[in-house]
C-alpha positions in Angstrom: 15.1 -158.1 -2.9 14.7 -157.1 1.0 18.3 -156.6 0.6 18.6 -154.4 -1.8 16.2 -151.9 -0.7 18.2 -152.0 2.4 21.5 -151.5 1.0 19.7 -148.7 -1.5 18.4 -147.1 1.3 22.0 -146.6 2.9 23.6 -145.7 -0.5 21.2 -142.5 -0.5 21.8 -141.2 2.9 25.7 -141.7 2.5 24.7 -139.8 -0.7 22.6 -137.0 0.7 25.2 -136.6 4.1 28.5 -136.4 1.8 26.6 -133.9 -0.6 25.1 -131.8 1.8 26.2 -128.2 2.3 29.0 -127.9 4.1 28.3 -125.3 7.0 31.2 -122.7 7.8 31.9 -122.5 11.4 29.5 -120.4 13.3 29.9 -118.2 16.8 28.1 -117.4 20.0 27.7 -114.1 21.6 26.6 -113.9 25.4 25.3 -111.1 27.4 27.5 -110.4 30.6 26.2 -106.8 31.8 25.7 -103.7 31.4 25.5 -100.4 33.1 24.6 -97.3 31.2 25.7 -96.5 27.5 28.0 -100.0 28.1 27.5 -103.8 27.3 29.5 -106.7 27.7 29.4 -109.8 26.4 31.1 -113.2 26.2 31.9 -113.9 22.1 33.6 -117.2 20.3 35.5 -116.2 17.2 36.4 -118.6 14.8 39.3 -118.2 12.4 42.2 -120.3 11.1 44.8 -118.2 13.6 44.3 -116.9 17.2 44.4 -113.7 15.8 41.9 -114.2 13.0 39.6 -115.7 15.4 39.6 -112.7 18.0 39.1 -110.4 14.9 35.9 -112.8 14.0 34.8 -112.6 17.4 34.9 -109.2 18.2 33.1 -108.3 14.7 30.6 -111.1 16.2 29.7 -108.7 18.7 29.2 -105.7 16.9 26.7 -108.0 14.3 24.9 -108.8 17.3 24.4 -105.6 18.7 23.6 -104.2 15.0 21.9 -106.2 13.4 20.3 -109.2 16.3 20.1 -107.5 19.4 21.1 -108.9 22.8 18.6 -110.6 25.2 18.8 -109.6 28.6 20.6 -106.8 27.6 19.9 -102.8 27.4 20.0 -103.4 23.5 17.1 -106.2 23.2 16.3 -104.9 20.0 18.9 -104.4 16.6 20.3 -101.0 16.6 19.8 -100.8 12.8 17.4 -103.6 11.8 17.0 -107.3 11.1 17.9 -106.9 7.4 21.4 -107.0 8.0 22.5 -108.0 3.6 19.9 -105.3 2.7 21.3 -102.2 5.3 25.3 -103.5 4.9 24.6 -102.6 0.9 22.7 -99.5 1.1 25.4 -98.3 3.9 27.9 -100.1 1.8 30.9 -97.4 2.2 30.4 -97.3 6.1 30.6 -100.8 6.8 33.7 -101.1 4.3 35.0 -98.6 6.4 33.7 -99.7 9.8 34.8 -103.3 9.9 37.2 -103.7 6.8 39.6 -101.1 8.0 38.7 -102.0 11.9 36.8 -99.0 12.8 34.5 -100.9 15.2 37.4 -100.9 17.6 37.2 -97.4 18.3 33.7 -98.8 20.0 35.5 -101.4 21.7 36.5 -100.6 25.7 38.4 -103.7 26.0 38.5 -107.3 24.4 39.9 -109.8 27.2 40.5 -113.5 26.1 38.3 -115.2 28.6 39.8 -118.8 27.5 43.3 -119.7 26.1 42.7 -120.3 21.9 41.9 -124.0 21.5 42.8 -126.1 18.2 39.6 -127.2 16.3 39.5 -130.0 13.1 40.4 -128.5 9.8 43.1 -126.2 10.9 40.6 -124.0 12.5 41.2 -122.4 15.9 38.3 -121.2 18.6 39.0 -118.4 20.7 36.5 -117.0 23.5 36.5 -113.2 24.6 34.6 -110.9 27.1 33.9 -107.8 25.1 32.7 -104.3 26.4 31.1 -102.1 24.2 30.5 -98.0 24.1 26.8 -98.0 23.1 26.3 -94.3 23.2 29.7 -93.6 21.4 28.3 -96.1 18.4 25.2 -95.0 18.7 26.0 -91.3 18.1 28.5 -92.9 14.9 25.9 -94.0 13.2 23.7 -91.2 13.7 26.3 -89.0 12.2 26.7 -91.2 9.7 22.9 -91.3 8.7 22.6 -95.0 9.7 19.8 -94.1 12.1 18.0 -91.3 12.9 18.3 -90.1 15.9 16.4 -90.6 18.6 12.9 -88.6 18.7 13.5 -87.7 15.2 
């Protein structure tokens, strides 16, 4: 009986890990420096090309930034807000237009692989890049845009 309980025992948690939630593959985004209206940051992108996974890392950054904000950084706090499903669907047509058709580069100063793109499991590849964003060039975007108000309004 001992043995059973045992063996039941290991039946459910190789139950419970093989039917867990499989997690997508998640990235980091370090602050570097900054000097005024600039940051930059170290990003991973994940993707299932190099290309795919510099795209993911640079729109990493701009989530950050947005949505997180960066400690240690002149942008501690979100830009927008912490309700980042709720704001992308009330500013739906922006953010279509912002990082669907790649508008956030126009924000971008440069995007510099810091590391060759290395091979991950599942046909996945990681690439790391140091990022350097126009603050006051995004900042004034959104304002136009209505995202924000602007400041002392």
């Amino acid at each position: 009986m001992k043995h059973f309980s045992i063996l039941t025992l290991i039946a459910l948690a190789g139950l419970t890990i093989a039917c867990s939630k499989k997690t997508s593959p998640s990235a980091t985004v370090n602050y570097l420096s900054g000097d005024d209206g600039t940051v930059s940051m170290r990003c991973i992108g994940i993707g299932k090309s190099a290309e795919e996974a510099k795209i993911q890392a640079e729109i990493n950054c701009f989530h950050v930034i947005l949505f997180r904000g960066l400690p240690g950084s002149v942008q501690k706090i979100p830009m927008i807000g912490t309700d980042e499903s709720l704001i992308m669907k009330e500013y739906e047509d922006y953010f279509d237009s912002f990082f669907k058709e790649k508008r956030y580069r126009s924000f971008l100063m440069s995007s510099v692989p810091a590391t060759p793109s290395v091979r991950l499991k599942k046909k996945n590849t990681s690439l790391t890049l140091d990022t350097k964003i126009n603050l006051v060039s995004l900042r004034r975007d959104l304002e136009s845009h209505g995202v924000i108000r602007k400041f002392g309004l």
